[in-house]
N, C-alpha and C positions, 0 to 999 in steps of 0.2 A: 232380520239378522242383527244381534250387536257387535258393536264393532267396538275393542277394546282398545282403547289408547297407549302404547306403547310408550313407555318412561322415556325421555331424553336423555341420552348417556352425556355424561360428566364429562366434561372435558375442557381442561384448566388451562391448557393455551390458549384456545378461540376462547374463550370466554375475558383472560385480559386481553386478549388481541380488540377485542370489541370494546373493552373499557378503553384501549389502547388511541382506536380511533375514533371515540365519542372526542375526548381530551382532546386531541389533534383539530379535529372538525371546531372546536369552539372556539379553537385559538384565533387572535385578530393577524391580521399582517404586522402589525408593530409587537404584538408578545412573542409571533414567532422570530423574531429579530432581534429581542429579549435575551440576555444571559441565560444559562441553564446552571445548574449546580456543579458541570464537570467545567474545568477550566480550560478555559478557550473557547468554545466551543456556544455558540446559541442553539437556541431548542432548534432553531431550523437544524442545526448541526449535527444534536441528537436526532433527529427526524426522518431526515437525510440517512442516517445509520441502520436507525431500523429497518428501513425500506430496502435498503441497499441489502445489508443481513437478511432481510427474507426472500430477497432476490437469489443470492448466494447459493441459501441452503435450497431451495428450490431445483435452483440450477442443479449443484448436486445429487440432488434425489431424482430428477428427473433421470441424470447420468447414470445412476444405480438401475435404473427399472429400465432403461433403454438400453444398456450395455454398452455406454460409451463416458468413461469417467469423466467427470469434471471437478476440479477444486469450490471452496465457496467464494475463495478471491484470487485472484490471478497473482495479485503479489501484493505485501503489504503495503507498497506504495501508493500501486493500485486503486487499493482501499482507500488511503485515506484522497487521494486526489477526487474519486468520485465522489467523496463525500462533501467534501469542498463545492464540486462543480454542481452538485444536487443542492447543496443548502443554499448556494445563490440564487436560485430558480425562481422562479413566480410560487406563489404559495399554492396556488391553485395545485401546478402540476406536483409540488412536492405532495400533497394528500393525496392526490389521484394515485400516484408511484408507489404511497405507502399503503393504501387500500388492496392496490390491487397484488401487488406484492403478499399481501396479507393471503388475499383469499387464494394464489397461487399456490403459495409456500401449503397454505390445509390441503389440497386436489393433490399435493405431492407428495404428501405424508400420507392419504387417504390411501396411494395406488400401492405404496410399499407392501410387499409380500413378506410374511414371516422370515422365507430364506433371506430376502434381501435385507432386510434389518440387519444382519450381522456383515455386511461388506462394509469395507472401510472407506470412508471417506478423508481427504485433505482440507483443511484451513486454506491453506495453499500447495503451490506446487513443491514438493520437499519436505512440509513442513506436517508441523503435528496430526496423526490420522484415528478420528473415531467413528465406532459404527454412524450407521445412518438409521440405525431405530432409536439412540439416541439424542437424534436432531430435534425431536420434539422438546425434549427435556430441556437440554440448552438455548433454545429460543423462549422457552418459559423461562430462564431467567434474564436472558436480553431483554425482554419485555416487560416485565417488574420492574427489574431496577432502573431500565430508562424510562419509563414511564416515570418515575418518583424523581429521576433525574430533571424530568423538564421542568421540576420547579409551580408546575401549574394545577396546582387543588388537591392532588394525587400524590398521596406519602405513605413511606413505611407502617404508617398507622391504618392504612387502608389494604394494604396485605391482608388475603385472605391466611391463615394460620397454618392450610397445608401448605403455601409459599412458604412461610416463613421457616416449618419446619424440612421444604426440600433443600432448601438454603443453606439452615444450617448441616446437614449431612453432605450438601456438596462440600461447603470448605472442608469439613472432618474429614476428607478424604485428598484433598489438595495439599501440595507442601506448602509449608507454615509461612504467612507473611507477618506473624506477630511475635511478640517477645515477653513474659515467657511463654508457653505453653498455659493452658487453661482450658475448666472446665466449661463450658454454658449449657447455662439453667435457667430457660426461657419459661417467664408465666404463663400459664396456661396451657402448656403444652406435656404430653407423657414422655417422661423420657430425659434424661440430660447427655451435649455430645463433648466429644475429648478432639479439643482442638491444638494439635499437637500429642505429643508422648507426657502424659501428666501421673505424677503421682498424689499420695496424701496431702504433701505441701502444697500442692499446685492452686493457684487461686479459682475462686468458681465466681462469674460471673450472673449475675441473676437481671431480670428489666422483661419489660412486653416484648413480645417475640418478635415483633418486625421490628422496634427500635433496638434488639439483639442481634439481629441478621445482616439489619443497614450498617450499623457500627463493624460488622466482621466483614464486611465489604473494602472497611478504609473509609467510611465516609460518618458525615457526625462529629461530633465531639462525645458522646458516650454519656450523652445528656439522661437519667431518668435511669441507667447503669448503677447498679451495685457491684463491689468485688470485696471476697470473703475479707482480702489482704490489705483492703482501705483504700488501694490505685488499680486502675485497669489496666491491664496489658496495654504495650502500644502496638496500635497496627498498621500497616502499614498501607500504601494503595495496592486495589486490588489489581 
């Protein structure tokens, strides 16, 4: 009998989820105690987030498929105190917490049923609610851009390109943190998005697609950036 090998379906969270914790695993205890690129904050801090975030949506999804809601944080303060009290931890437990968080958060998006993808889920209690089929999506970009946040070998230039271009169609659909409005026209990619309401006048921005995507984050100086208009919009944080 032959046996025909089945393709490995695609699938772009777990796949930086694993780039996510190669980079964590190599870190020493002195670089995770290291600044990160967000202010305040050390990569334990960034770390600590991630973990916690996939703990979150977990929690949630599991809520969905069990029939008993749960938010991804109990309240904002919540959040940020656990993250605090996670990035002081011994390093060991912080990886173990973000590993296994990792491989929870997949088992929890696996169980989702078509119906249940459109139940809504909370942030928090009160607070802003989206489906839970698109849990996945928003953890693929927690995970990119912190990942490039910890500062450790792992940058915008290492974006896979469908990143770069879900990125940019996420902010294209967000209200505008920049001033003025503008086009981006990212190299390499089909397509150009309207960030903001732009017309004829409006300036287009061109550069490599991930140093396009990190700059509409808020972050960068808009290094390696062209604009039609000779200055880039300024942005703002995300």
């Amino acid at each position: 009998m032959t046996h025909v090998t089945q393709p490995t379906r695609h699938n772009p969270l777990q796949e930086a989820s694993d780039r996510l914790v190669r980079t964590v695993d190599g870190l020493t205890d002195e670089q995770l105690a290291g600044p990160s690129l967000l202010p305040g904050w050390s990569r334990a801090h960034v770390v600590a987030h991630l973990a916690l975030n996939a703990e979150g949506l977990a929690r949630a999804l599991e809520g969905v498929v069990q029939g008993d809601p749960a938010p991804v944080y109990d309240s904002g303060e919540a959040r940020d105190r656990d993250i605090d009290d996670l990035s002081a931890r011994a390093s060991t437990e912080l990886r173990e917490r973000l590993m296994a968080a990792v491989t929870r958060l997949a088992e929890a998006v696996e169980h989702l049923t078509t119906e249940q993808q459109a139940t809504g889920i909370e942030r928090v209690p009160g607070g802003p609610v989206w489906r839970a089929g698109d849990a996945a999506a928003k953890r693929w970009v927690e995970v990119e851009v912190h990942h490039a946040d910890l500062d450790a070998g792992y940058g915008c230039g290492d974006w896979p390109q469908e990143f770069s271009e879900h990125l940019l169609g996420n902010f294209a659909q967000r209200p505008p943190h920049w001033e003025p409005a503008f086009v981006a026209d990212p190299y390499g990619l089909d397509g150009t998005w309207s960030l903001g309401t732009t017309d004829d006048r409006s300036p287009v921005v061109s550069g490599p697609a991930g140093a396009l995507a990190w700059w509409v984050t808020g972050r960068g100086d808009g290094s390696g950036l062209t604009s039609t208009t000779g200055a880039l919009p300024t942005i703002g944080r995300w």
